[in-house]
TORGURO-678435 format. One record per residue: x, y, z of N, C-alpha, C in turn. Coordinates in steps of 0.02 Angstrom, whole numbers, plus 50000, padded with zeros to 5 digits. Atoms other than C-alpha are relative to their C-alpha. Layout:
N
   n_c1   n_c2   n_c3  ca_c1  ca_c2  ca_c3   c_c1   c_c2   c_c3
      X      Y      Z      X      Y      Z      X      Y      Z
...
//
This chain:
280
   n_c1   n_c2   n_c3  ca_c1  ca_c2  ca_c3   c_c1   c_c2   c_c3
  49984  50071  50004  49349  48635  50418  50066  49987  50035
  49934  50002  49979  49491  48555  50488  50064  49979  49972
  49925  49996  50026  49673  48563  50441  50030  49934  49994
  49985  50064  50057  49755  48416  50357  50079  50003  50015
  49936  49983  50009  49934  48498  50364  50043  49957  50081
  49957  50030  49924  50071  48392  50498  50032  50076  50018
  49980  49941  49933  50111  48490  50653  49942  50058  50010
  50049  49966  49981  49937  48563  50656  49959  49969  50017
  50022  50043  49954  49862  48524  50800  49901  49995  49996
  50068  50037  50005  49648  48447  50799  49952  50072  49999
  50056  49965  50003  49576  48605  50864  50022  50078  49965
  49975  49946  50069  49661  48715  50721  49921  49988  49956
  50074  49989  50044  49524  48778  50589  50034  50017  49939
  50000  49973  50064  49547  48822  50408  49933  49991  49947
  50041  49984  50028  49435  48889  50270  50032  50002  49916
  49963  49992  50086  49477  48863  50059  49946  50039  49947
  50046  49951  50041  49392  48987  49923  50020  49973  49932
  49981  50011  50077  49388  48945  49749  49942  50075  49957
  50040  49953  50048  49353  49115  49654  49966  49996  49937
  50019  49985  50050  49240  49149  49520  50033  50057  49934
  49952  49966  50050  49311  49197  49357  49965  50096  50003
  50006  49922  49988  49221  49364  49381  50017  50039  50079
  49979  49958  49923  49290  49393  49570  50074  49993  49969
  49934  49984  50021  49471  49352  49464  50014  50048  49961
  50003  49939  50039  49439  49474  49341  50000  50080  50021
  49979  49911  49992  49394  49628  49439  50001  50008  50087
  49992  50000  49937  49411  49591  49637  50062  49963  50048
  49969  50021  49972  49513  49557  49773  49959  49950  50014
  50023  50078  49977  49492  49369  49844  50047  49973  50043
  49949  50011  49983  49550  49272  49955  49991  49911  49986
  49997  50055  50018  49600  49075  49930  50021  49961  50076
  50017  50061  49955  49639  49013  50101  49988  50051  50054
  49975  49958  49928  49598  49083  50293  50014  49956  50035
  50015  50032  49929  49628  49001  50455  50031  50020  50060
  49976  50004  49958  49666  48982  50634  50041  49972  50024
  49947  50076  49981  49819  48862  50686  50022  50006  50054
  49950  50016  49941  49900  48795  50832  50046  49939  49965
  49944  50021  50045  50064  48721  50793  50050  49950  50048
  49951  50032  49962  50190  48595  50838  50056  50033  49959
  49960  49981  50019  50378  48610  50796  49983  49991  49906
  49991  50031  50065  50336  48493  50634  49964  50017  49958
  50044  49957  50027  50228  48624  50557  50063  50061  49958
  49973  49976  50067  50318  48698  50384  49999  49984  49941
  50005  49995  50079  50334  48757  50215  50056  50027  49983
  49941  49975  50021  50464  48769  50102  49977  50002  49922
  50021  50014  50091  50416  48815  49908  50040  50054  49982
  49956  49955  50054  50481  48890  49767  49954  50061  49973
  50036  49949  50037  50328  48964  49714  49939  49974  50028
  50057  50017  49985  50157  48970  49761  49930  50062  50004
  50005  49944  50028  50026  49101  49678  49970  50050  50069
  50043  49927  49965  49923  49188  49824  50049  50044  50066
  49972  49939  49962  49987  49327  49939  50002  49959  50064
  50032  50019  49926  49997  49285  50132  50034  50046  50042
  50001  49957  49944  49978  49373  50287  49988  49952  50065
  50011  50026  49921  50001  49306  50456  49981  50040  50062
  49978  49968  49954  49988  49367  50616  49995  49958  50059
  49995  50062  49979  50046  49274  50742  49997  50025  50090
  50070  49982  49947  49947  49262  50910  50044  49977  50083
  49963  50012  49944  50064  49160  51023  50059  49955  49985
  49931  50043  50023  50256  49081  51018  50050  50033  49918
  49968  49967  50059  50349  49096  50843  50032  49958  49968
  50014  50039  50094  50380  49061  50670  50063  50030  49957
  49924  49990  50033  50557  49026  50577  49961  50042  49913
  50019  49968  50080  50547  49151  50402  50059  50003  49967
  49967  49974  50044  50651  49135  50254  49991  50061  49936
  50071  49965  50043  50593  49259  50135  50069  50065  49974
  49950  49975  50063  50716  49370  49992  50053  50013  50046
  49949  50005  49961  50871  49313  50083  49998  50034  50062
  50019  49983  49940  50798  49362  50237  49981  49931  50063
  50012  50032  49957  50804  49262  50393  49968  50042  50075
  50042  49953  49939  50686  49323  50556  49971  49940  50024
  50027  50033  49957  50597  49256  50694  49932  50044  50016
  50070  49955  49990  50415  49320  50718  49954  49979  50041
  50027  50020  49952  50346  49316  50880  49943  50028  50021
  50065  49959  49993  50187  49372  50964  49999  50068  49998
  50010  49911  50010  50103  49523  50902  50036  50018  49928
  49946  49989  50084  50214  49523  50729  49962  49986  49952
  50050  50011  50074  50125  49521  50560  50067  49974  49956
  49977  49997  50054  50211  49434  50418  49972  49991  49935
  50029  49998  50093  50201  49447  50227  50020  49987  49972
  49978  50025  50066  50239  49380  50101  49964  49976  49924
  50039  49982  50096  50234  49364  49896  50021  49911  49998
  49986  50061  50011  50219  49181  49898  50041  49960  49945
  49983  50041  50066  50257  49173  49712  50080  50008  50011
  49921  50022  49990  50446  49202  49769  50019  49938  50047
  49956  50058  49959  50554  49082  49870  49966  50025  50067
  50006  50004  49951  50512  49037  50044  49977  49961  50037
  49998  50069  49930  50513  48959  50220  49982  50015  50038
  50017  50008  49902  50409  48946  50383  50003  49951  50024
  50016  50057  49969  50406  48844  50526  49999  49987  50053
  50041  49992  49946  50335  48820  50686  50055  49989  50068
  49966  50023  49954  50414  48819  50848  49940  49974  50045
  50059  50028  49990  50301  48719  50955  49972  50045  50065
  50046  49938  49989  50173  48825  51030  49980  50063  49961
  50018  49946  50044  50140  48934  50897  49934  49986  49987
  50068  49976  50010  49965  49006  50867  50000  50071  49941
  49998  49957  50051  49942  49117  50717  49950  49998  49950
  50076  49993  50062  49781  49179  50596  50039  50023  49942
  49980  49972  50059  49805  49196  50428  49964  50004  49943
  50035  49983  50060  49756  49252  50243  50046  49982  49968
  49985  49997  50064  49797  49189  50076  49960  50034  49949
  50039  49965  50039  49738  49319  49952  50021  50010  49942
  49970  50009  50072  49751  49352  49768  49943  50053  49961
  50040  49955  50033  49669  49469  49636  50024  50072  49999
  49990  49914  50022  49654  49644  49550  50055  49999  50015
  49938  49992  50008  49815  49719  49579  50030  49987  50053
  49970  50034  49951  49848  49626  49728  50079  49977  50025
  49912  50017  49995  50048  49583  49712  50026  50081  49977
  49966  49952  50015  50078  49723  49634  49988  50076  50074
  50023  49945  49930  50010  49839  49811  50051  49950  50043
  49962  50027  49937  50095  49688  49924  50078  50019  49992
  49916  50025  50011  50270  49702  49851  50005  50078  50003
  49978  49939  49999  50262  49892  49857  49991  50000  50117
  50002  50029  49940  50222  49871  50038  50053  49970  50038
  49929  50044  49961  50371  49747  50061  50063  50048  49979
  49978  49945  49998  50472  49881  49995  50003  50034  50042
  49995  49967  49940  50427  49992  50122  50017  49964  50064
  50002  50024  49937  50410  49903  50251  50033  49912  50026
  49959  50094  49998  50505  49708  50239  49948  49962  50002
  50027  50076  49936  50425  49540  50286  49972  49989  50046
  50011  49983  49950  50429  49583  50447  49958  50053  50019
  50030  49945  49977  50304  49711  50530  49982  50012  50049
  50022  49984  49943  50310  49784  50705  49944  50077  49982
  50043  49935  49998  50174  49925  50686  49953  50011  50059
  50060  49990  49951  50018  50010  50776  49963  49961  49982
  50059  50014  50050  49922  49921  50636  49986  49946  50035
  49990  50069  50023  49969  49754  50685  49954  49961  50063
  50053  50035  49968  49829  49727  50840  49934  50019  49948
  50053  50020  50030  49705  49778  50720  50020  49957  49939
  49991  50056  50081  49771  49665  50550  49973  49939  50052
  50014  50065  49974  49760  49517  50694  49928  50005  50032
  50053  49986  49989  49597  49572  50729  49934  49964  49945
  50035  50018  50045  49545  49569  50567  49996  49931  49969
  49996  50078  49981  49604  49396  50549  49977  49952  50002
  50020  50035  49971  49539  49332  50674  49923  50017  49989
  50075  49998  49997  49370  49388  50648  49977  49981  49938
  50008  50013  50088  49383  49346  50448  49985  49933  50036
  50016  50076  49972  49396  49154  50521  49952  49992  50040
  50066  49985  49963  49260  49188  50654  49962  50001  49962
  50065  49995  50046  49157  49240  50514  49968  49942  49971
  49999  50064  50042  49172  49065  50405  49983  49957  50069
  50032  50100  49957  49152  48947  50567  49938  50011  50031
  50074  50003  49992  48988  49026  50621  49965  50001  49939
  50048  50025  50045  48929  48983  50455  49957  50057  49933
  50042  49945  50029  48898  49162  50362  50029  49986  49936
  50001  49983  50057  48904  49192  50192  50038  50074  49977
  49992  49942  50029  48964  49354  50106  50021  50008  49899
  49992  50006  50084  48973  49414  49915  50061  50024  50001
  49941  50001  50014  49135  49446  49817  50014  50074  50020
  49974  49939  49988  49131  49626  49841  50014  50007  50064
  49969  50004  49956  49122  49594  50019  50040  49980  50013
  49953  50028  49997  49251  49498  50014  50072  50038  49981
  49958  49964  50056  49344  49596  49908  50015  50069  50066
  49963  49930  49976  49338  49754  50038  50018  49972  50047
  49960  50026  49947  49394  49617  50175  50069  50014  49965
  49895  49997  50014  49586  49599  50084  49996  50083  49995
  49990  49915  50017  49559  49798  50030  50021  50026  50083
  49997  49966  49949  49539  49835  50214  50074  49960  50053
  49925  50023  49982  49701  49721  50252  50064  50025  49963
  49925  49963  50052  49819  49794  50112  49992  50095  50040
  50000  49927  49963  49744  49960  50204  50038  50027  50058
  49965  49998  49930  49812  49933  50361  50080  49975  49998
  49937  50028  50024  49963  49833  50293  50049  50074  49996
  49997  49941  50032  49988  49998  50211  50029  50072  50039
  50016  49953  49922  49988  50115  50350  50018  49992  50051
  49956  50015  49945  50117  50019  50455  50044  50065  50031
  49935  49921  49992  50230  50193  50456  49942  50064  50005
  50045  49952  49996  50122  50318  50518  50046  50068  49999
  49959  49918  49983  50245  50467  50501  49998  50027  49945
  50044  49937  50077  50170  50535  50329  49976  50061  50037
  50040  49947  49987  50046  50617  50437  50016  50004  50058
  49967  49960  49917  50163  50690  50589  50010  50048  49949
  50006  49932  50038  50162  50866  50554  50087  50007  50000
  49929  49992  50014  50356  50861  50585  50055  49961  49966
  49970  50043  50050  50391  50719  50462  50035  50037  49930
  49961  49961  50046  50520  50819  50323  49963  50006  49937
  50045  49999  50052  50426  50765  50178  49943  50014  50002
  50048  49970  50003  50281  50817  50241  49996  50078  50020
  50003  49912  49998  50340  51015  50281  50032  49993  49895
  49992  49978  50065  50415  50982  50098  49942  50019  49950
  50078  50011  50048  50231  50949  50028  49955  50079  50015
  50035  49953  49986  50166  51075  50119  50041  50087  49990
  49966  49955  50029  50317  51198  50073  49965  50029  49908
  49997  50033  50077  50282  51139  49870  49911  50041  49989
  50065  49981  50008  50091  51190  49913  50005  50094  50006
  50024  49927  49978  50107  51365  49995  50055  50044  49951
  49954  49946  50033  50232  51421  49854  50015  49977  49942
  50027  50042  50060  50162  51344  49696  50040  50055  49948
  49978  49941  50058  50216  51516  49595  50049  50036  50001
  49933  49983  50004  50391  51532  49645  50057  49954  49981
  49977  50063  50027  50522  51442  49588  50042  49962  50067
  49985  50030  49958  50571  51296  49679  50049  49930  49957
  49952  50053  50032  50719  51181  49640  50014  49931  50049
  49987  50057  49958  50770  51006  49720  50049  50033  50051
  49953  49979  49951  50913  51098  49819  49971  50061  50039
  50052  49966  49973  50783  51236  49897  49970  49960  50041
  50064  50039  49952  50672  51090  49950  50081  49963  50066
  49953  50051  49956  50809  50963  50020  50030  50076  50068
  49976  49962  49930  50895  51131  50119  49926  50004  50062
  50027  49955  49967  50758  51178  50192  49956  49933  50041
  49986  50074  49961  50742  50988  50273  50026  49979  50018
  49941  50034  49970  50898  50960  50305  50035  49943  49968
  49978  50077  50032  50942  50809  50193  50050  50040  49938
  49969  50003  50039  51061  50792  50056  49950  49993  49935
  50076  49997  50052  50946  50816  49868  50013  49910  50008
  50024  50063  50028  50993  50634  49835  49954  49963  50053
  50018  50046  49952  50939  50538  50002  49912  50032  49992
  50090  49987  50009  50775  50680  50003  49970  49981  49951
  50037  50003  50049  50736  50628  49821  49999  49922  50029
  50024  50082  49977  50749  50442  49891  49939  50006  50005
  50035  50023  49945  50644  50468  50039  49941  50022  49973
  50071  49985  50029  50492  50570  49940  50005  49958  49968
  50018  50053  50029  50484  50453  49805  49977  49952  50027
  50029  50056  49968  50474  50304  49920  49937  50031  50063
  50064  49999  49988  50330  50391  50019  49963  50045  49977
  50077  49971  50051  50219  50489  49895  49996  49956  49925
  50004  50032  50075  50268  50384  49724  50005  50052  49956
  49943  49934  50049  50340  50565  49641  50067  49992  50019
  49947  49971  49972  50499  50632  49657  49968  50061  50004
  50037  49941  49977  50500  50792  49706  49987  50059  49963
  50011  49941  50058  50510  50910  49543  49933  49981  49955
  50059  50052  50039  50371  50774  49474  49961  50046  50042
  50069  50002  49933  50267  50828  49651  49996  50071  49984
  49992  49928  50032  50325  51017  49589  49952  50021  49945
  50033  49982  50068  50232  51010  49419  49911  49971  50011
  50026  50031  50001  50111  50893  49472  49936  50051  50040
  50036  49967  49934  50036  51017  49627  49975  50057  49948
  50023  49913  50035  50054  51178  49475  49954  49962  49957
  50050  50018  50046  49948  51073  49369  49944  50006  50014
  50078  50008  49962  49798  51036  49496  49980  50101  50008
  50032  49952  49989  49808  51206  49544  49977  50049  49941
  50010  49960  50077  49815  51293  49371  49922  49940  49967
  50057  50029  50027  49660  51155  49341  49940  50050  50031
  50065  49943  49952  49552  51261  49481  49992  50041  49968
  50030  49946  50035  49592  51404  49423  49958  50018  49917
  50037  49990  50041  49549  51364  49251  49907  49983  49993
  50057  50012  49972  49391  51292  49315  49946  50048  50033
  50042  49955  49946  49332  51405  49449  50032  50085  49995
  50007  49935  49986  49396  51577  49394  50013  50037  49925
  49977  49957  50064  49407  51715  49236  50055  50012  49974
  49935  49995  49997  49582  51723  49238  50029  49972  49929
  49961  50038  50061  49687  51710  49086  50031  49954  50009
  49957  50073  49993  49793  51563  49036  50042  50042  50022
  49937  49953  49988  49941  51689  49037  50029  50000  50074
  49998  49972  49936  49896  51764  49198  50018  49941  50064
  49990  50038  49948  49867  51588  49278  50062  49959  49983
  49948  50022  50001  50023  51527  49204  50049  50026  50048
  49988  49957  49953  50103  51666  49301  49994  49968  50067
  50024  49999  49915  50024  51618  49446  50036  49946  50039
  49963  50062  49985  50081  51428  49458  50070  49994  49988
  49922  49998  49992  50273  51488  49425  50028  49977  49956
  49971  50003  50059  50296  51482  49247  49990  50081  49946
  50009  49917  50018  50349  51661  49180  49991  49958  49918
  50017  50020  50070  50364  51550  48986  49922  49975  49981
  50081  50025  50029  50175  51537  48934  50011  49942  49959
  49984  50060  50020  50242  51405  48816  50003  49946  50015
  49978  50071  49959  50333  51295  48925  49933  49971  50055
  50062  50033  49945  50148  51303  49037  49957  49964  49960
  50053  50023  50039  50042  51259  48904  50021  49946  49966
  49971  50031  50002  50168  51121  48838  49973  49939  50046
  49987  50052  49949  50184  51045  49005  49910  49987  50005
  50080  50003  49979  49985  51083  49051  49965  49910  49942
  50031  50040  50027  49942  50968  48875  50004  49942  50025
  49954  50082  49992  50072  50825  48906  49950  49949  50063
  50014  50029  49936  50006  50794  49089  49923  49995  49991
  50085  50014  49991  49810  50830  49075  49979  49992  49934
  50027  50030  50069  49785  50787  48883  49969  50036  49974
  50050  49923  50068  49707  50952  48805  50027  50062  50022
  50005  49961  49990  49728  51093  48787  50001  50070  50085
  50035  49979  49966  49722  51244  48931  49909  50027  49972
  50042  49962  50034  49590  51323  48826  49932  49901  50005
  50035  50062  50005  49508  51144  48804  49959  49994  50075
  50024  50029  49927  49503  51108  48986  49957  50022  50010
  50058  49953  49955  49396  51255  49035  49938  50010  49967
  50043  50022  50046  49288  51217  48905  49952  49929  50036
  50032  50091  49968  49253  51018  48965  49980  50032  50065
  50040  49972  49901  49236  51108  49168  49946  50054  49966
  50077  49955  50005  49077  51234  49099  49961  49983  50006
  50061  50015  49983  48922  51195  49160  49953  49970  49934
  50062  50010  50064  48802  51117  49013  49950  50060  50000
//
C-alpha cells in the first residue's frame, strides 16, 4: 500500500501486520515492512515505540539519534534499533532505504545483545545480504503472496541471523579467543587457569575475560568447566570408564569437587546420568 508518512515520496510502498495472539506468544513477527524514497521532511522523533527496526539504506542518508549516539548512515549501512528507547531519523533528500519493524519471542532481548556488540551502526559483509533480504521481504507483499507465521517467523530469524554475524572473526582461525577455545578443548585434563589462557594470547586476564565473555556468553573458567562437563557427559555415555577415572580425565584429581560440580551444572547425579544415556 502506499505510505501516508510526509517526505515520502508517491512511488514509496509500505506493508502493516497485525499478529495473531498465537504468532505473539511463540514467534517472531513482523509489524511494518517497506520501501521508501525520501525527501528532507521525512522523520521520527519518539520516546518509545514497541517493535524492533532494521533499515538498510539503498541510496543517500539518514540523520540517527540513538543511546546518545549521533551518525550518519549512508549507502550500503544497516541500522538498528530498539525502538522502545529514545530516538531520531531523518531524511536527507534523496534517501532510499528498505525496512523491517519486528517484534516477538525473544526478539529485544537478541537485538540489544547485538547492539552491544556491534552499535546502531553496521558496516559488515552481512549488510548486502540483510538489504537483500529486505528488499525481497517487500517484493514478496507487493506481488501479492501470502505466507504463514512460521514463515514469517524464520524471515526476522534469518535477519537477527545475519544481524548477528556482522563480526566474522569468531571463525578466523587466528582470532585469540578462538586458539583459547581450542586451547580449553585439546587440554580439558590439565589444569588451566585465567592467567595460562590470557598468556598464551597475549592479552591482559581482565581485557581477555572481557573479550570471551562478549563473544561466546562464558567467561573463560565458566567455558573451562563447561567444555569438562560435555566431555565427562561422553564419556559417561559412550564408554566403561569409572566416574573416578573420568573425573581424572577432565582435570579434577578431587572426585568430590567433580561430582559436586557435575550435579550443580547437569542436575543428577554422575551415576544418574549414565543411567538416563542406556539404551531401553
Amino acid at each position: 500500500m502506499k505510505c501516508a508518512d510526509i517526505g515520502v515520496l508517491d512511488k514509496s510502498i509500505c506493508f502493516s501486520f497485525t499478529p495473531s495472539e498465537l504468532a505473539e506468544q511463540l514467534y517472531f513477527y513482523m509489524t511494518w515492512c517497506g520501501h521508501y524514497f525520501c525527501t528532507s521532511r521525512y522523520m521520527y522523533r519518539r520516546d518509545s515505540y514497541p517493535p524492533l527496526l532494521a533499515i538498510h539504506i539503498r541510496e543517500g542518508r539518514m540523520h540517527v539519534e540513538f543511546d546518545n549516539r549521533k551518525f550518519a548512515a549512508e549507502k550500503g549501512d544497516v541500522v538498528l534499533l530498539d525502538c522502545s528507547r529514545p530516538h531520531y531519523y531523518q531524511a536527507e533528500n534523496g534517501l532510499e532505504f528498505t525496512y523491517m519493524h519486528y517484534d516477538g519471542s525473544n526478539s529485544h532481548e537478541i537485538t540489544n545483545h547485538i547492539l552491544e556488540l556491534y552499535g546502531p551502526l553496521i558496516r559488515s559483509k552481512n549488510n548486502l545480504l540483510i538489504g537483500n533480504l529486505l528488499y525481497n521481504t517487500v517484493q514478496f507483499y507487493e506481488t501479492g503472496h501470502i505466507e504463514n507465521m512460521f514463515a514469517t517467523s524464520m524471515r526476522v530469524y534469518q535477519l537477527l541471523q545475519l544481524l548477528n554475524n556482522a563480526d566474522d572473526s569468531m571463525i578466523q582461525e587466528d582470532n585469540p579467543i578462538n586458539q583459547a577455545i581450542h586451547y580449553i578443548r585439546d587440554h580439558t585434563g590439565e589444569q588451566i587457569s585465567l592467567q595460562k589462557l590470557s598468556d598464551r594470547v597475549g592479552m591482559s586476564p581482565y581485557y581477555f575475560s572481557h573479550r570471551f565473555k562478549k563473544e561466546t556468553g562464558f567467561s573463560p573458567m565458566d567455558y573451562v568447566i563447561s567444555t569438562r562437563m560435555d566431555q565427562a557427559k561422553t564419556l559417561l555415555a559412550r564408554t566403561s570408564k569409572t566416574v573416578t577415572e573420568i573425573s581424572y580425565e577432565v582435570g579434577y584429581n578431587n572426585v568430590g569437587s567433580f561430582l559436586n560440580i557435575f550435579s550443580d551444572r547437569v542436575g543428577c547425579s554422575p551415576g544418574m546420568y549414565r543411567k538416563l544415556m542406556q539404551p531401553v
